[in-house]
N, C-alpha and C positions, 0 to 999 in steps of 0.2 A: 504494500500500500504506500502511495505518497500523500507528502505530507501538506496542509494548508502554508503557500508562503508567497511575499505582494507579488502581484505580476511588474516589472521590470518594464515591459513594454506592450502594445498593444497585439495582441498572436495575427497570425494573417488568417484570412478566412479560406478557408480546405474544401473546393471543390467534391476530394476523394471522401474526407468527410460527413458532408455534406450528405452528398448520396445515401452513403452508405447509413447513415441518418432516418433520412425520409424511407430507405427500402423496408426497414428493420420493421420501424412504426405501422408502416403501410399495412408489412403482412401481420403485426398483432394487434391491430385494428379491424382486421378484419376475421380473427380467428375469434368465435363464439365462449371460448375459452378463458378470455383475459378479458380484463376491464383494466380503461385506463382511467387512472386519478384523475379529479377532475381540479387540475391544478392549472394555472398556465406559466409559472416559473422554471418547468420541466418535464421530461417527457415522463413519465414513473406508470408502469403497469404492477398488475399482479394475476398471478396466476393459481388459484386457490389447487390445491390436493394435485400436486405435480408427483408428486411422491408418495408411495403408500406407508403404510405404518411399518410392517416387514423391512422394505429398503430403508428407511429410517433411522431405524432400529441396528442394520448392517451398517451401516456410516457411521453411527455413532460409536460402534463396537472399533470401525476402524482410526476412527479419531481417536480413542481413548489408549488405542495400541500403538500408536506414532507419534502422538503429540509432542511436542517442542516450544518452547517458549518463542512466541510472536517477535518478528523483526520487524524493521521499520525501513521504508527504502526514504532517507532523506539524509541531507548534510548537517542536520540535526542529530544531536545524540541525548534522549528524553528517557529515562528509559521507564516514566509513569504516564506515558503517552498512549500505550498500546500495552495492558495487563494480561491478554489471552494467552493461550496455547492455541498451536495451528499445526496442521499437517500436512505434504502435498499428497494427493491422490494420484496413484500408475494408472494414467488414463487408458493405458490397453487389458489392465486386469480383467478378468469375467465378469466382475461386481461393478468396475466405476465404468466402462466402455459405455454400455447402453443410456446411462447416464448424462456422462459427458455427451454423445452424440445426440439425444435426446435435448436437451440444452439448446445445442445449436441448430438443431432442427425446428423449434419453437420460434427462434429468431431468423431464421431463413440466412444463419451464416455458414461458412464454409467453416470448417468445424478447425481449420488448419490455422484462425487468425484466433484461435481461443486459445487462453495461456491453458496452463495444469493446473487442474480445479485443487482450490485448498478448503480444508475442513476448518472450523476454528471453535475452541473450546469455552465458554466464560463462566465460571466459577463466580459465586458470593462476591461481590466488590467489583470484580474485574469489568472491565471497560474498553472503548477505544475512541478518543476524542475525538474532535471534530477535524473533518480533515477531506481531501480531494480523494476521488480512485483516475483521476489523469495525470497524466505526468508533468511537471513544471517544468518548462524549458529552461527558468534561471539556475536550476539545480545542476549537480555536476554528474549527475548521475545520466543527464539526455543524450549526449552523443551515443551510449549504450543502447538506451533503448529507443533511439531511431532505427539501431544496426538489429535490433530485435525485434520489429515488427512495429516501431515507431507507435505512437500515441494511442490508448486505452480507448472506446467509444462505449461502448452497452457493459452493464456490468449486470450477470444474473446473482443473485443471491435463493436458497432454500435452506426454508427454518427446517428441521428436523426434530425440532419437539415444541410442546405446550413451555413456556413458563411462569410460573405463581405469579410471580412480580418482579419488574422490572426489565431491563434486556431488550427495551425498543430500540426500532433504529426510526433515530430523526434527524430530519434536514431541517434546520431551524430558521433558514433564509427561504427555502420553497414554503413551510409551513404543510408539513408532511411528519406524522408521528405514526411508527406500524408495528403493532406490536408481533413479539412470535407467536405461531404456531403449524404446528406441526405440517407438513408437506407444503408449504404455500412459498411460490416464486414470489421475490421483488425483484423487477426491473427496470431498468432505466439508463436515459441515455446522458452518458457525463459531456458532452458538445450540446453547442444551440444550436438553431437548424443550419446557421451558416457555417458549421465544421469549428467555431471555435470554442473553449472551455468552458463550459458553465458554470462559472462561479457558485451559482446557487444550487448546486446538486452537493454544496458541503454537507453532510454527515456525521454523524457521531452512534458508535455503539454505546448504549445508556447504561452505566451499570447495571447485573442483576442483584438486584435483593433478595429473592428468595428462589431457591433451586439453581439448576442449571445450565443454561441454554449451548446448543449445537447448532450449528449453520454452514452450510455449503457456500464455496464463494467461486463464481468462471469470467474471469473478464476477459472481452473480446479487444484485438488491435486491428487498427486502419491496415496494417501489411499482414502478411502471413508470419505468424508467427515459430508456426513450423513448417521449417526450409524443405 
């Protein structure tokens, strides 16, 4: 994940983008399946019962066997910025394939500009502040991941359980609060229509207070991400 920091200058507006923008929306607008928020700060859909209770249940079992303490991709070093535990997912395994491909089949992408779906764990307390899932060009981290499939656009998220209290994900600038539960996709697209960053697709994982929430994370790039 990157991290919330000013923009430096004004981004140029992305044709490639763009497109890839309007295509994504088009086809889950039109799929009976997804409702989009009725917001106009942002593109944000949801897809209720993407997942069954059983698959659910296997992610979680897999999250709990790989977990690792959450990194942060910025020139910042916070380290109470980002409290989870996360895992990557072997997107060719028997259990995350269907999945991962699933994913990108909903959003009508070529499953090749999806990174490697992460799991992410949040225990009592833990959190993850407010922050971008696009990449900041002021950061020194961009020449890389130009070479890696350049700039993030649709980010899918699925909750994999109920929880008690707490553990929403809210963007406090679009005015979007969602809480977890169990199998349901949040979607969205971190560009405005004209290919450039949405500021207001800022974020934050909310503390949980009671229990413990599970979540699937796939974010898609403008290039192919695998070569």
């Amino acid at each position: 994940m990157s991290l919330f920091s000013p923009r430096r200058k004004a981004p140029a507006v992305s044709p490639v983008r763009q497109r890839f923008g309007a295509d994504v929306a088009a086809r889950l607008d039109a799929d009976p399946m997804v409702e989009r928020a009725a917001i106009p700060a942002a593109q944000v859909y949801y897809r209720p019962d993407f997942l069954d209770a059983a698959t659910c249940a296997r992610l979680i079992d897999t999250i709990d066997t790989n977990r690792r303490p959450s990194t942060l991709l910025s020139d910042r070093n916070d380290q109470n910025f980002r409290t989870s535990d996360s895992c990557d997912m072997d997107r060719w395994s028997a259990d995350i394939q269907p999945i991962d491909t699933g994913i990108a089949d909903l959003l009508g992408i070529d499953p090749a500009h999806g990174e490697t779906m992460q799991g992410q764990r949040y225990a009592p307390g833990q959190h993850f502040r407010a922050h971008h899932d696009y990449f900041h060009e002021s950061e020194s981290y961009w020449p890389r991941m130009v070479k890696e499939g350049g700039q993030r656009t649709w980010t899918a998220m699925i909750y994999l359980n109920d929880v008690t209290e707490g553990g929403a994900t809210w963007f406090p600038q679009a005015g979007i609060k969602v809480a977890p539960r169990r199998g349901l996709m949040l979607i969205w697209n971190n560009m405005n229509p004209d290919g450039t960053p949405n500021e207001l697709t800022i974020h934050e994982g909310m503390p949980v207070v009671d229990g413990v929430k599970y979540i699937v994370t796939k974010w898609f790039r403008e290039g192919r991400w695998i070569k």
